[in-house]
N, C-alpha and C positions, 0 to 999 in steps of 0.2 A: 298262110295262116288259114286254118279251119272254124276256128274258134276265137268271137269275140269276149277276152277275161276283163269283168271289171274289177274292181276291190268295191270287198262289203265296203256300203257306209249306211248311215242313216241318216236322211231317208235316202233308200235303194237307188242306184244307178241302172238305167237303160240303155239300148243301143235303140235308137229310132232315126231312119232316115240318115242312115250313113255317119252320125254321131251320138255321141255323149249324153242324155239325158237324167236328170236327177229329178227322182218323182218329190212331190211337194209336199211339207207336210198338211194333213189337212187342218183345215179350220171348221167349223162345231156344224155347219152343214153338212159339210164331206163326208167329215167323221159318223154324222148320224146316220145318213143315208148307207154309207158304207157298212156300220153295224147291226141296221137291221136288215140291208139283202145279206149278209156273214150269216145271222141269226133262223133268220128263212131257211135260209140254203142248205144252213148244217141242221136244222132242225131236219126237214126234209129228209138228206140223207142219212141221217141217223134213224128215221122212223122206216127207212126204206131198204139199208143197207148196202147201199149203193153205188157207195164213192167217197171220195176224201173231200175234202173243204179249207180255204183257210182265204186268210188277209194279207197281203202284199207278200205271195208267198211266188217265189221267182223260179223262170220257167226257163231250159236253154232251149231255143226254136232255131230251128233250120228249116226254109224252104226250098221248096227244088231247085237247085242251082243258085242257092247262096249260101252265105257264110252264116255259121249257127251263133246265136247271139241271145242273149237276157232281156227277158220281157218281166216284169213285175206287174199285173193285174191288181185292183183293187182288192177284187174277191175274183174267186179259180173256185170251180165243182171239174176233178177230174174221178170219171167211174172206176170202179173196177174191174171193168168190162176192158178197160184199154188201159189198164197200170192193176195190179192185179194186186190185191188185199196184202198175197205174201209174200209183198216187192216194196217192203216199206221203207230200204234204205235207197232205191230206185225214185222212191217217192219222195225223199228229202228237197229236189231239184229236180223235178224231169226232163226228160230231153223229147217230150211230146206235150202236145198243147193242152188245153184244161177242154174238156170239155164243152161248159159253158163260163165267158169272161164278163165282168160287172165292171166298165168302166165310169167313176166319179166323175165329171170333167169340174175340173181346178178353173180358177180365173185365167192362168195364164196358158191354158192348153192352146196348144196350135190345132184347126182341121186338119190340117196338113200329116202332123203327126200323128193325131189320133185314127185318121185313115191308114196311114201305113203301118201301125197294132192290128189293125182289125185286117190288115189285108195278109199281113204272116199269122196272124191266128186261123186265119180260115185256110189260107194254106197250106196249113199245118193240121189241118183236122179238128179245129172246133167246130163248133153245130151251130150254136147260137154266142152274140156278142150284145149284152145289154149295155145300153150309155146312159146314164141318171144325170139329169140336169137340174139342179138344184134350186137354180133361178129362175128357170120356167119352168118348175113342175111338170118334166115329161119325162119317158123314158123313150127312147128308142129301142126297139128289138129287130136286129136283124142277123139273117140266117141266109142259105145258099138262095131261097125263091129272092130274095128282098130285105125289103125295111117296114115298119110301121110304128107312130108314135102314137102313144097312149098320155093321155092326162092322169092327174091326179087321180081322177073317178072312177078310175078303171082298174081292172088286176093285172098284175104283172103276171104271164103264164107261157111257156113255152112247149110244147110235144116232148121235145127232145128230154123232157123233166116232165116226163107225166104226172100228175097230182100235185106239184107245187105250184100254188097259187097265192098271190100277195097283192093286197090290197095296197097302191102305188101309193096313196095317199099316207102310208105309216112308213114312206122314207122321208117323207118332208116335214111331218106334224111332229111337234117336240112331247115328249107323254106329257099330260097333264097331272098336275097335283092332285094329289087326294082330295076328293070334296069339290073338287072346282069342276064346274058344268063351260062349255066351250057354248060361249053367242053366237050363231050363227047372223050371218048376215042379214040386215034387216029386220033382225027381233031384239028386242030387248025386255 
């Protein structure tokens, strides 16, 4: 066997660490965090023309000297630099990595797991792998040099994605209502 097949479901099925994984649906953190790095991302690449973009949009990976297998990322930027604009039914599923991967991490994600995505993504030729943690308000970005976490306070920004810059703190704050001013700590 060269290829692990799983059957669509919702939500998507993975192969991670030698089994079966079924990604989670998210719950109203997840989902937002999720929607505004989607929204960033494609903004971005649309103002840039750059590359494709999407939400749980599923990837066949093979790394050297393994078996090729289904990864489904929260959010995927793959350019057109390495899947080329008029390869758009190439682009339905790639069988090359996304450029840059945005993983949510869920309540019940393993380290474990989540290391071995991020070690066939880099494998495979992604640049950067962001992880948003919803609970702590961090992101981690790391790339071929390393790692580095950022706070809320800070921007989300990578090389690899020159000009896209995101202010961390608008994957965790819920929008506010029309007319309503946010208290900041210690003032009222």
């Amino acid at each position: 066997m060269h290829e692990i097949i799983l059957p669509e479901t919702k939500p998507a099925l993975e192969w991670v660490n030698g089994r079966v994984l079924q990604k989670v649906s998210p719950q109203r953190k997840h989902a937002l965090a999720q929607a505004v790095f989607a929204a960033a991302i494609g903004a971005w690449a649309r103002e840039n023309g750059c590359g494709r973009f999407g939400t749980e949009w599923e990837f066949r990976l093979q790394p050297p000297g393994e078996i090729r297998r289904p990864l489904v990322p929260d959010v995927a930027y793959l350019s057109y630099a390495r899947l080329s604009y008029e390869s758009p039914d190439a682009a339905d599923i790639p069988r090359i990595a996304p450029d840059a991967v945005i993983e949510i991490l869920s309540p019940g994600d393993r380290k474990k797991d989540l290391e071995d995505k991020i070690r066939v993504y880099f494998a495979c030729g992604t640049n950067v792998v962001f992880t948003v943690n919803t609970r702590d308000k961090t992101v981690t970005i790391r790339d071929a040099d390393g790692q580095r976490v950022i706070g809320s306070d800070e921007v989300v920004s990578h090389a690899s994605l020159a000009g896209l810059a995101m202010p961390a703190c608008t994957l965790f704050e819920e929008p506010l209502p029309r007319g309503f001013e946010k208290v900041r700590p210690g003032k009222r």
